[in-house]
Each structure stands twice: as structure tokens, then as C-alpha cells.
N, C-alpha and C positions, 0 to 999 in steps of 0.2 A: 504494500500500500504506500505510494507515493504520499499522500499527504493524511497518513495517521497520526502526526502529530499536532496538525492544525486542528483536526474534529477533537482531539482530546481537548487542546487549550478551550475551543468553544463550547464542549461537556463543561470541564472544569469552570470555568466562567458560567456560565449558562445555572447550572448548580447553586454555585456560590449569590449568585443573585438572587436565586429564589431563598434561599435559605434564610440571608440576611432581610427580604422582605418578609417571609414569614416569622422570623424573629422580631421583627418590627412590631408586625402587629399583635403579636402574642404577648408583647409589654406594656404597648400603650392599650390595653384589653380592647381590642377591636372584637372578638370574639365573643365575648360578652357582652357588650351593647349589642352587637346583630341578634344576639339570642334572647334577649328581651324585645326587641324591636318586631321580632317575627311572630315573637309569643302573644307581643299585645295585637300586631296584624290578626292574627287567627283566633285570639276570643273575639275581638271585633268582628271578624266576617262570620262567626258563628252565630251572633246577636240576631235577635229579630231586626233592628234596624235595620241591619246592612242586609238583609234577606228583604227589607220591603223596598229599600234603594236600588237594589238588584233588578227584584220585579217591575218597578216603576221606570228604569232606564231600558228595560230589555224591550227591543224594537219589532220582535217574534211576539210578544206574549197575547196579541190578538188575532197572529195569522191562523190559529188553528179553527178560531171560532168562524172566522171570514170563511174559511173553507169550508166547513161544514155547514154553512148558510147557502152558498154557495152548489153544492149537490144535492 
């Protein structure tokens, strides 16, 4: 292999970047806010609210009736 020393530098670099980015965030707890963030997203969408907002925006929820008035 002519240029196996170049893919290794770009491994090794490549790596090392990710690694120091994942270290990053695992100190400033980026992990932990996303994990609350997600948490309050899904009791939210589980609420009746957000199940009546759903319905209300959903642009289908009279096609079915149309149709069947329709036949």
C-alpha cells in the first residue's frame, strides 16, 4: 500500500477529534440537558393538549368524512 501511512494519520486525526469532542460535551453535561429536554418533549406530547393541537392542525382529519359523504 502506497499511501498506508497517510489513511492512518487521517484514522488517527479523525479519532482524536471525535474523542476530544465527545469529551467536551460529556463535561460541560450536554448529555444531561438533552435528557431532560427530551423527557419534558414526550410528557408534553403525551398531554391531552398536545393531542388536541395535533388534531386541530392535522389537514386529513376531515378527509375521511368528505369521503364517505361522498359515496
Amino acid at each position: 500500500m502506497k499511501f498506508l501511512d497517510w489513511y492512518l494519520k487521517i484514522a488517527f486525526g479523525s479519532a482524536l477529534i471525535g474523542a476530544s469532542m465527545e469529551f467536551f460535551m460529556i463535561k460541560t453535561g450536554f448529555y444531561d440537558k438533552v435528557t431532560v429536554l427530551e423527557s419534558e418533549k414526550r410528557a408534553w406530547e403525551s398531554s391531552p393538549e398536545a393531542q388536541a393541537v395535533r388534531e386541530a392542525l392535522n389537514p386529513w382529519r376531515n378527509h375521511d368524512v368528505e369521503a364517505k359523504k361522498e359515496s
